[in-house]
N, C-alpha and C positions, 0 to 999 in steps of 0.2 A: 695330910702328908706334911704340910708348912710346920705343924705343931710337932712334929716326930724331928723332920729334917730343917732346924730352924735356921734364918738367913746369919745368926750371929754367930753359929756355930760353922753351917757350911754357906758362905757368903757366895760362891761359886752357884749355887741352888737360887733358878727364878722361878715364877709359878705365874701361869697363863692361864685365863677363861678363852676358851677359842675352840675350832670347827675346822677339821681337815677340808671343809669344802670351803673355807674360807681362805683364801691364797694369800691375801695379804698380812693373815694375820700369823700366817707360816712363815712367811718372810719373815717378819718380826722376831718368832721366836726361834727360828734356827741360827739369828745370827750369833756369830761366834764359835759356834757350835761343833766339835767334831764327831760326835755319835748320834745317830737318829734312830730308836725301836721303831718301827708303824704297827700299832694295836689295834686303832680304833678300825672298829666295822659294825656295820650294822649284821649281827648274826644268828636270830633266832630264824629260824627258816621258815613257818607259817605266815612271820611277819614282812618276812622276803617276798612269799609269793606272795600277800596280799597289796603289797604296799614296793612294787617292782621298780617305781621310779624313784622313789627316797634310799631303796637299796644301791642303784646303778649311781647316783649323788654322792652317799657316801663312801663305797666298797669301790669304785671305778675312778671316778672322777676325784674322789676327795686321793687315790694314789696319784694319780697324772699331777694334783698340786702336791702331794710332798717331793715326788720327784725332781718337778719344776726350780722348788726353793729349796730345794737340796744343792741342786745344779748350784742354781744363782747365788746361793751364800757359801760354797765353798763346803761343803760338809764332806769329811773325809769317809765315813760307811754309815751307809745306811742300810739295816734287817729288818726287811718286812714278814710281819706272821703271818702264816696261812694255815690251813687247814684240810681233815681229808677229804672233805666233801669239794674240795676244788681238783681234785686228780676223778677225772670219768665223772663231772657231774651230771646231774638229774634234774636238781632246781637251783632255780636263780639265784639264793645267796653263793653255792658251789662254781655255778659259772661267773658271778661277778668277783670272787677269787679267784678264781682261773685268770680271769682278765687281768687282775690288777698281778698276779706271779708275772704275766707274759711280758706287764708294762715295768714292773722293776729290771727282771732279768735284762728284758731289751732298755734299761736307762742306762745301762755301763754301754751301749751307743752311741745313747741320747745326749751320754754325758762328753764324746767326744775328748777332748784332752787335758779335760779339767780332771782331777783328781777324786771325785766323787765317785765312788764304788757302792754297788748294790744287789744283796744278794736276798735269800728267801728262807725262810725255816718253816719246814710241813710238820704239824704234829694231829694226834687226836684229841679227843674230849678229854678237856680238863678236871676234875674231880672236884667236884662241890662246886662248880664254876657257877656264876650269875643265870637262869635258866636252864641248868642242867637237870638230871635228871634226880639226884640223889636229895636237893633240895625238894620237888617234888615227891617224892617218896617217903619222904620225912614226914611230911605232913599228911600225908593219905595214911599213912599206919596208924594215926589216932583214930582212925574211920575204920580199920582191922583189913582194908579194902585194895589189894594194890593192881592198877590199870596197866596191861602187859599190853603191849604193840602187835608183838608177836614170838614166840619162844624160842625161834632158831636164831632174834637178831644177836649179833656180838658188833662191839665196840671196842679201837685202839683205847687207852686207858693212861693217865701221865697225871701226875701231882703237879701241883702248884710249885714248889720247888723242884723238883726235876726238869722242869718247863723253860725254869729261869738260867738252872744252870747249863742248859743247852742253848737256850741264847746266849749266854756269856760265851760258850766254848765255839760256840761259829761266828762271833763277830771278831775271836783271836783267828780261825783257820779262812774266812772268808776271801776272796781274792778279787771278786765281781762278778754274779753271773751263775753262781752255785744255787740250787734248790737242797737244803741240807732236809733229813729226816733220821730222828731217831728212832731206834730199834726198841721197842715200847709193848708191853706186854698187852692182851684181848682178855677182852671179860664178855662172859655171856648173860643176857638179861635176865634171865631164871636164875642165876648165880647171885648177881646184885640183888634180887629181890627176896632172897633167901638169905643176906646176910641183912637187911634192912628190916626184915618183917617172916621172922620165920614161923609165926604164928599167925600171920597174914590170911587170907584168901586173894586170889587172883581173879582177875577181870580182865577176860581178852578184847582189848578195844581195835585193832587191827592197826595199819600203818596211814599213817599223819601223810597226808601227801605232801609228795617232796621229799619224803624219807629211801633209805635203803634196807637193805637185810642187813647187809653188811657193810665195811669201808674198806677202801682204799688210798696207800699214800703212795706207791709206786705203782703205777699201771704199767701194763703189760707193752703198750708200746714206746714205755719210755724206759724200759730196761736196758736194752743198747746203748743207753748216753747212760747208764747207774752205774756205778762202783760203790762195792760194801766194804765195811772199815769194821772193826771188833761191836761198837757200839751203837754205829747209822750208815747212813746212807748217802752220796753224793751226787744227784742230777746234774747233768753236767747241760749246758744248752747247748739250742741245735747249732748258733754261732758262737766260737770261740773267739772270745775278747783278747786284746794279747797280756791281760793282765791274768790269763788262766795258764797258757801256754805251759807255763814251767812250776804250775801249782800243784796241790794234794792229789786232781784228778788222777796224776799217771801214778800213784801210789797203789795200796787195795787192790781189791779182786775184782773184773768186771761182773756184772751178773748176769745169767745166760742167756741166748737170747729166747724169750716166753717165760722170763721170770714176774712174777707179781708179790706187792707185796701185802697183803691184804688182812684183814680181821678175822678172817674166818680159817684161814690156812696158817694163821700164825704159829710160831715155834712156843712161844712164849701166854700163859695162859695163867689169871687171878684163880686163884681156888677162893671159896668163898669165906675163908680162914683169914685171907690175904688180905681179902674185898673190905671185911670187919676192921681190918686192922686200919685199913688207910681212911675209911670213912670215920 
């Protein structure tokens, strides 16, 4: 990144070796700073449950430190990424996102009346992402051999660019305290596997524990605090901050109550035409 965005060009650009579980070296590079993403997590989920104490280090605790020095250095908004597997999880990288959504929302508290606001963006599985599944797949079709989990599961589905520009557009509507989620089309794994390798053979290996059939980014008992907007979605928390009061929330439609918003009942659906294209 130094060699793309270089210091003589963007002199504003510094570049840090560092560890969200290390607090003082967050100290260091927040300061000055008015925008903070939080990305880093530990998130292959095998590697969660095996390895449960470097998950809860990273994904838990390494949020309580940017929150911390978000606080102490004055940072005007901070968006932390999360994902589906933290709405109704099942295993522990899901629940150590859950955690760390509950510990940003509640930092516009923490944060008292300093000006540091914080809010959350839910999305799903990114496409070609580090661990995912399509890099996988790529490499098993030289083998003509593709390993299916199970045929009914579906997944929310989102580009690397569309990912980005829905962080840009909730770090302009953010207010403190919002869990934002985009309205993001489902793909079913017979479908990806069929535009990856349609001369393939399949191999039913069954599900990875830890896994689900399907995902969720709005659960059903969090519909009562959701309002839908053309494009996403807006969680509103159970306590209102008073930097929400007169925000986006009263805008949109509420959503009913026993609405969910899930993978498998989605409106919006990859044909494997689409699947081709974006892979």
């Amino acid at each position: 990144m130094a060699q793309i965005f270089s210091n003589d060009e963007y002199p504003c650009m510094r570049y840090f070796i560092g560890d969200v579980r290390d607090r003082n070296r967050l100290h260091r590079a927040f300061d000055d700073v008015d925008i903070v993403i939080h990305a880093a997590a530990l998130k292959q989920v095998p590697a969660c449950e095996y390895n449960p104490i470097e998950a809860i280090k990273t994904n838990i605790n390494g949020a309580i430190n940017v929150i911390d020095a978000a606080i102490d250095q004055n940072v005007k908004n901070v968006l932390a990424l999360s994902t589906d597997k933290a709405a109704n999880p099942i295993n522990l990288y899901g629940a150590t996102k859950l955690c760390s959504d509950k510990l940003f929302v509640q930092g516009n508290a923490y944060a008292g009346n300093k000006r540091t606001k914080f809010s959350v963006v839910r999305y799903g599985n990114v496409v070609g992402s580090r661990g995912s599944v399509i890099p996988f797949f790529m490499k098993q079709k030289e083998y003509g051999i593709l390993p299916i989990t199970d045929r009914r599961m579906t997944r929310f589905w989102i580009t690397l660019e569309q990912g980005v520009q829905f962080v840009t557009d909730s770090l302009e509507r953010m207010r403190g305290g919002e869990v934002f989620v985009p309205k993001i089309p489902s793909m079913n794994i017979m479908d990806l596997a069929k535009a990856i390798g349609p001369d393939c053979k399949y191999e039913f290996v069954g599900i990875r524990p830890g896994e689900k059939l399907h995902e969720v980014l709005v659960p059903t008992d969090d519909a009562r605090r959701t309002t839908e907007f053309d494009d996403f979605f807006i969680v509103r928390p159970w306590l209102t901050f008073s930097s929400l009061r007169n925000s986006d929330c009263k805008e949109g439609t509420p959503c009913p109550d026993g609405f969910q918003y899930a993978s498998d009942s989605n409106e919006k659906w990859l044909s494997i035409k689409e699947l081709q294209e974006m892979i």
